[in-house]
TIMI-2910 file (N, C-alpha, C, CB; in pm, 1 decimal, decimal comma, always signed):
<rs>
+----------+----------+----------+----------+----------+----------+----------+----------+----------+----------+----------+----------+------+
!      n_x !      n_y !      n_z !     ca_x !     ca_y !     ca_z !      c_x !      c_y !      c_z !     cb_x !     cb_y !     cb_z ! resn !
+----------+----------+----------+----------+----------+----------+----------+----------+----------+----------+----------+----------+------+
!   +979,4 !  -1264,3 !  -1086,6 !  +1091,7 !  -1224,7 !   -999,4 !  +1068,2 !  -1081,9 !   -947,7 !  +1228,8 !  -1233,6 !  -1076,6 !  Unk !
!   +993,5 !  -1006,3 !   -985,5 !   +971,0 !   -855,9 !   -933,4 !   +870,9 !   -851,9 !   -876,0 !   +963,1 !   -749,8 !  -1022,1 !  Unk !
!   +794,9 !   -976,6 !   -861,0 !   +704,6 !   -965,1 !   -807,6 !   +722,3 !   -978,0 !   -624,3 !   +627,4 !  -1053,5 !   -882,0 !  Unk !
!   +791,4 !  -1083,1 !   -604,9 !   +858,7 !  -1115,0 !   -493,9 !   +986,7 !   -956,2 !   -414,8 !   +945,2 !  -1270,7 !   -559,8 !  Unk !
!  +1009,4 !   -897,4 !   -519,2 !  +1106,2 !   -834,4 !   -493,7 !  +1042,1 !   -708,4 !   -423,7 !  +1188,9 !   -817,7 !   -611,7 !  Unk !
!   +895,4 !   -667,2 !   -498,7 !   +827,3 !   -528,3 !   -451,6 !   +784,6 !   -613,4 !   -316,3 !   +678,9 !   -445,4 !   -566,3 !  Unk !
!   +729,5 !   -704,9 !   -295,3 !   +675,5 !   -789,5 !   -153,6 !   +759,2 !   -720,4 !    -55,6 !   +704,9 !   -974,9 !   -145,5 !  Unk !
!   +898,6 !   -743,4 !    -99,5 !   +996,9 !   -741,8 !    +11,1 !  +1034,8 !   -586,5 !    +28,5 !  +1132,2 !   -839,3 !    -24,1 !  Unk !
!   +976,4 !   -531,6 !    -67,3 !  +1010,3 !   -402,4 !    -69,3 !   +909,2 !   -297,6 !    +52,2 !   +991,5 !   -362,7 !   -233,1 !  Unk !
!   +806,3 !   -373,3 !    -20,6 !   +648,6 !   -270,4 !   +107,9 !   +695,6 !   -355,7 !   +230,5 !   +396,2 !   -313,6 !    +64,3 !  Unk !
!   +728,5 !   -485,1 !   +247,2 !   +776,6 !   -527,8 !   +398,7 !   +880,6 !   -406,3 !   +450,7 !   +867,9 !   -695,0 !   +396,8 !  Unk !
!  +1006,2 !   -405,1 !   +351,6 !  +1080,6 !   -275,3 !   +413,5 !  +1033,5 !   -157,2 !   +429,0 !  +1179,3 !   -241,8 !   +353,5 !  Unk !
!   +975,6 !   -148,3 !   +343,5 !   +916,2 !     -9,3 !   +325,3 !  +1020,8 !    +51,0 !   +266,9 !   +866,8 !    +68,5 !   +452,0 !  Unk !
!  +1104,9 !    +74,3 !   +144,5 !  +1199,5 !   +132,3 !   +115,9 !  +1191,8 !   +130,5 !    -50,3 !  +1314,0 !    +73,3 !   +188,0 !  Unk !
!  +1215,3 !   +262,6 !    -94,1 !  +1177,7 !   +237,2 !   -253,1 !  +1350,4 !   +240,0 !   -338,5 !  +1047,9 !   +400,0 !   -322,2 !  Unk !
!  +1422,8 !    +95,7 !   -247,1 !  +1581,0 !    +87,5 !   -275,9 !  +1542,7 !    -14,0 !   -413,7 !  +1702,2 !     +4,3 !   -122,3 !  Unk !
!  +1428,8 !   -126,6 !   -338,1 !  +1394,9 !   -239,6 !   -419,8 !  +1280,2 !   -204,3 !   -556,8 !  +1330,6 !   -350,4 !   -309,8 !  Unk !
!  +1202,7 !    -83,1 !   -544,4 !  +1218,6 !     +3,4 !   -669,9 !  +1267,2 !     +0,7 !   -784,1 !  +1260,9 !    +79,1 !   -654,7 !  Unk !
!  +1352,9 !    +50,5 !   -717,7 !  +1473,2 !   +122,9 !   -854,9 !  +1538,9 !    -32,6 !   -876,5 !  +1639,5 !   +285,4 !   -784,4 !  Unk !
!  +1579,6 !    -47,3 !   -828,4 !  +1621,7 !   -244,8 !   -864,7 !  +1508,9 !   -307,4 !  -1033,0 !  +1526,3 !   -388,3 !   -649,2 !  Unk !
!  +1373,7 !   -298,2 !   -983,5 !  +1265,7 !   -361,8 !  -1044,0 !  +1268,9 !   -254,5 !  -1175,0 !  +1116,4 !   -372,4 !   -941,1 !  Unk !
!  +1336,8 !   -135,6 !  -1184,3 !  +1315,6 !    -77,1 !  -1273,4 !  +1393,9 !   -106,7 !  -1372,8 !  +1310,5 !    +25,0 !  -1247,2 !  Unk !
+----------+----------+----------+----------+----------+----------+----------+----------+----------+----------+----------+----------+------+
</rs>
């Protein structure tokens, strides 16, 4: 599941989905 989540994260480019995975 975090794996998919950082994906979507470098697509945004935003380190919101980061701190989420942390």
């Amino acid at each position: 599941m975090v794996r998919p989540f950082i994906d979507m994260d470098k697509s945004k480019g935003g380190p919101s989905t980061q701190n989420v995975a942390m």
